[in-house]
C-alpha positions, -999 to 999 in steps of 0.1 A, spaced: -382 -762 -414 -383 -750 -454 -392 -792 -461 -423 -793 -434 -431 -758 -444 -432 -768 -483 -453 -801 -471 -474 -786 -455 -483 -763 -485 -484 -790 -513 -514 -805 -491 -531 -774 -487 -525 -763 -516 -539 -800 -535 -571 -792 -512 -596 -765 -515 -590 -735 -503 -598 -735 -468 -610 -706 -448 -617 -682 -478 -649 -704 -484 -660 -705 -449 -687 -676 -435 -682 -643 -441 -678 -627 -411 -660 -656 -395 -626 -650 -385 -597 -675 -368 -563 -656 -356 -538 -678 -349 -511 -665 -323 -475 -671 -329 -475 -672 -288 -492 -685 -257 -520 -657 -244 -501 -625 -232 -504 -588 -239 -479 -595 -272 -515 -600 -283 -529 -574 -265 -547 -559 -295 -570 -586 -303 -577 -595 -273 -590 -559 -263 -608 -560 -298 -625 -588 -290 -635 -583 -249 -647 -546 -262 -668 -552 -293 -648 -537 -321 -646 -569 -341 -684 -569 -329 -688 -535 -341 -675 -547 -377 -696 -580 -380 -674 -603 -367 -672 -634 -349 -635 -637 -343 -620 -671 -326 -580 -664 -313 -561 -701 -311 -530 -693 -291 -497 -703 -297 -474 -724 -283 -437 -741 -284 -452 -773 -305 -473 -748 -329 -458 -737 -360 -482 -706 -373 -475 -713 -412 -481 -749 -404 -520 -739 -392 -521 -714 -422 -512 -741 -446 -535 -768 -430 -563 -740 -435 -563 -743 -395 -566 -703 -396 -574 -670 -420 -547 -653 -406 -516 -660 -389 -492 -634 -366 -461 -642 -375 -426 -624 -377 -413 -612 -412 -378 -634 -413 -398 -669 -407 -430 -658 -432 -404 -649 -457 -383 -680 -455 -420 -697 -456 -428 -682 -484 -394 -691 -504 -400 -724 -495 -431 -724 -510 -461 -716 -489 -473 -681 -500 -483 -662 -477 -489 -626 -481 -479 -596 -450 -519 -577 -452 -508 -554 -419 -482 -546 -391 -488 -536 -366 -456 -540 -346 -431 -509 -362 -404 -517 -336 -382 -551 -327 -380 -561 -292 -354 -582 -298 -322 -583 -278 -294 -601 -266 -291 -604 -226 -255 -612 -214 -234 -614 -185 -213 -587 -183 -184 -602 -159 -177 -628 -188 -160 -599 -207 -182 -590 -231 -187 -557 -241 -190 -553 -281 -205 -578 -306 -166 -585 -318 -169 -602 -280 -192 -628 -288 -162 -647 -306 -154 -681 -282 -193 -674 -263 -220 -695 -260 -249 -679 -269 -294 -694 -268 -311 -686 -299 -350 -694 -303 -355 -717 -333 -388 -727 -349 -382 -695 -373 -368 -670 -347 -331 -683 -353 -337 -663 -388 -327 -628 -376 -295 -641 -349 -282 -660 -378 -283 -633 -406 -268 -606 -382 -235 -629 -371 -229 -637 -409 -231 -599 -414 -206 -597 -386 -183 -625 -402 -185 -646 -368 -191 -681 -376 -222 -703 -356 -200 -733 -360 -188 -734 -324 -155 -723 -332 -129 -709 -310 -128 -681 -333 -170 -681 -334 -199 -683 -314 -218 -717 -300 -249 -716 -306 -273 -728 -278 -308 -737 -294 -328 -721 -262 -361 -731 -248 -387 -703 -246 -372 -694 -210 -344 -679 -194 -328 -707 -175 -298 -708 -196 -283 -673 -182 -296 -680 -149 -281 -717 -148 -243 -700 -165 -252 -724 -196 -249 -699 -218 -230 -663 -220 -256 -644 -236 -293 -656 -244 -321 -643 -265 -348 -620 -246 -373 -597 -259 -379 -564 -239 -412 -569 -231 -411 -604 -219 -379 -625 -210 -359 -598 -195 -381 -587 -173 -378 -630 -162 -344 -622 -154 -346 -592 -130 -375 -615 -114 -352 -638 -105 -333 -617 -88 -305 -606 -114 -295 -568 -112 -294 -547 -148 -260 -538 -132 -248 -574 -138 -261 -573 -176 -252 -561 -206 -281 -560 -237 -278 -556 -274 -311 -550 -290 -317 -555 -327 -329 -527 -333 -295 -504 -322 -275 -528 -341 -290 -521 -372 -301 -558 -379 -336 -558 -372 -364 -575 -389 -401 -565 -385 -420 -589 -362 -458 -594 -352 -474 -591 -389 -500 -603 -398 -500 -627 -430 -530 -649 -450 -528 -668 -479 -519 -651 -514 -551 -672 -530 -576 -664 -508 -569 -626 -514 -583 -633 -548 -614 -642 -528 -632 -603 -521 -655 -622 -494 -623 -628 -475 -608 -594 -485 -638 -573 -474 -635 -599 -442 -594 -590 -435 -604 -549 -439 -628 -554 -412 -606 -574 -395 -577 -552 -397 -597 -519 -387 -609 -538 -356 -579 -551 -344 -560 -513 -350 -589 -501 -331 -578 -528 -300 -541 -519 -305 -551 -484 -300 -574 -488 -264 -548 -514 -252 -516 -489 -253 -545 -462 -235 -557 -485 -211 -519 -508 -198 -538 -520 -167 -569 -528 -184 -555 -541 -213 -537 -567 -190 -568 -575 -168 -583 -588 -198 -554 -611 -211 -553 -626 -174 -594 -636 -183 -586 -649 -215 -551 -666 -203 -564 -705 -195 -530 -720 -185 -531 -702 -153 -494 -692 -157 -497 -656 -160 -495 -627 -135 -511 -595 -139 -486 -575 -128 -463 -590 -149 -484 -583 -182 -488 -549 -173 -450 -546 -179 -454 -564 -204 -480 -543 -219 -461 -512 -213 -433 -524 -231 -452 -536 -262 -468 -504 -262 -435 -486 -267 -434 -516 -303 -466 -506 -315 -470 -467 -310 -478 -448 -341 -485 -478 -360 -515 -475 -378 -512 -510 -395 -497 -502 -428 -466 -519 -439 -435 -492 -432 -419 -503 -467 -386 -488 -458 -390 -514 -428 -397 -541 -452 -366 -534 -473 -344 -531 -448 -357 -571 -429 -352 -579 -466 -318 -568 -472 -306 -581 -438 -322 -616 -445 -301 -616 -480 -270 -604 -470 -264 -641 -448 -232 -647 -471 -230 -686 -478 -266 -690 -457 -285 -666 -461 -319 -668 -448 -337 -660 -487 -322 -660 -516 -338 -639 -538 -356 -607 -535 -394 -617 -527 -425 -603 -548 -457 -604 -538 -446 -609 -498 -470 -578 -487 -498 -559 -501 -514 -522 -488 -545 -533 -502 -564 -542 -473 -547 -513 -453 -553 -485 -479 -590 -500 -473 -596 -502 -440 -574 -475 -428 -585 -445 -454 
């Protein structure tokens, strides 16, 4: 991933730089996921005017398995990318600089789901388990938390096999694996659908482990912040979408009604982003957008302590900046 990220960069970075020329009040977001209420914010920024409100004509690009956020950023595809702090900061050490302007998401929902009749009841019990990990950047936080825990991803009897898992749940379901990545507001809630009781689970979220890493951030360019066009573009940008954040954790029903009309695969339910919805709301509460820097050190800090792999190996600078917050925000 570091080699196609650094790639990508040299031929951005050989080009001009991309959006920070184009209008100034023209904005692309580029989702690190299909259309659902993850995104809730921008989405209820857009269908209610705030970006409107600030001068802005926003286009949202979802995401997708086969779309690689820093890859767009690079490209100059987007102005801003959502993206979560572990891959943007192994993107960044690899050479493609992107720079964390806001974060909305203060909270991980990021969990192991396992059964519980294969024994396991402490992370010491993973040992000789097969366990799905998301890749494409998301294997980042797993990876750094068993190297923390001296349990090996080799396969060994003594360590855990990793499964690299598909963005569904059918490894559980289908007894493939023992355990399998979920996030609270999205893939568990898959699992009780199919018909699975909490009873027959056992969940270890991130975030009471002590291994979480921020997720959701937003993240632009470090040369195009030398641009104050685009700077005066991302405070706007950043009030607007707080603004959305805000209406969509006061209006859960509403706030999924509108990702259902935006939401052109057809795929989605709106009961199920309601739940959905409800749970993000529960990530993004009290966030006002600024960087929690305490937050930042502590992804940091877990990202560097991988032993022999760990996911950076050096201390970043320059990986966020409360400018644009401090501007739009005060």
């Amino acid at each position: 991933m570091k080699k196609t990220i650094a790639t990508a960069t040299l031929a951005a970075l050989m080009g001009t730089t991309a959006m920070a020329d184009g209008h100034a009040n023209d904005v692309t977001l580029q989702l690190q996921w299909v259309t659902q209420a993850q995104f809730a914010g921008y989405y209820a920024a857009l269908d209610q005017g705030f970006y409107e409100d600030e001068g802005l004509n926003v286009t949202i690009l979802p995401g997708g398995p086969d779309i690689a956020p820093p890859q767009v950023l690079a490209g100059g595809g987007a102005d801003v990318m959502l993206n979560w702090m572990p891959s943007a900061l192994a993107a960044r050490e690899a050479g493609l600089p992107v720079v964390n302007i806001a974060q909305p998401f203060v909270s991980s929902g990021l969990m192991l789901t396992c059964w519980k009749d294969t024994g396991i009841e402490s992370v010491e019990d993973f040992r000789g388990k097969t366990i799905g990990v998301w890749f494409f950047g998301n294997e980042y936080p797993f990876l750094s938390w068993m190297s923390q825990e001296g349990i090996p991803t080799d396969g060994s009897d003594d360590g855990v096999t990793v499964l690299r898992q598909g963005f569904n749940v059918d490894p559980l379901l289908n007894r493939e694996a023992d355990c399998i990545s979920t996030m609270t507001y999205n893939e568990f809630g898959q699992v009780l659908d199919a018909g699975v009781s909490e009873d027959e689970l056992v969940t270890f979220k991130y975030e009471d482990q002590g291994v979480a890493t921020l997720e959701d951030g937003m993240y632009v360019l470090e040369d195009n912040l030398e641009d104050p066009v685009f700077v005066d573009k991302m405070e706007r940008f950043v009030r607007a979408s707080m603004a959305g954040w805000r209406w969509a954790e006061a209006n859960v029903d509403e706030a999924a009604a509108i990702i259902m009309e935006y939401d052109e695969t057809g795929a989605q339910s709106e009961a199920a982003q309601a739940r959905m919805m409800g749970e993000i709301a529960k990530l993004t509460q009290g966030s006002t957008g600024a960087l929690d820097q305490e937050a930042y050190q502590r992804t940091v800090d877990t990202l560097l302590a991988g032993g022999s792999d760990p996911v950076i190996t050096a201390e970043p600078v320059g990986a966020f900046t409360t400018a644009i917050t401090d501007a739009a925000l005060n």
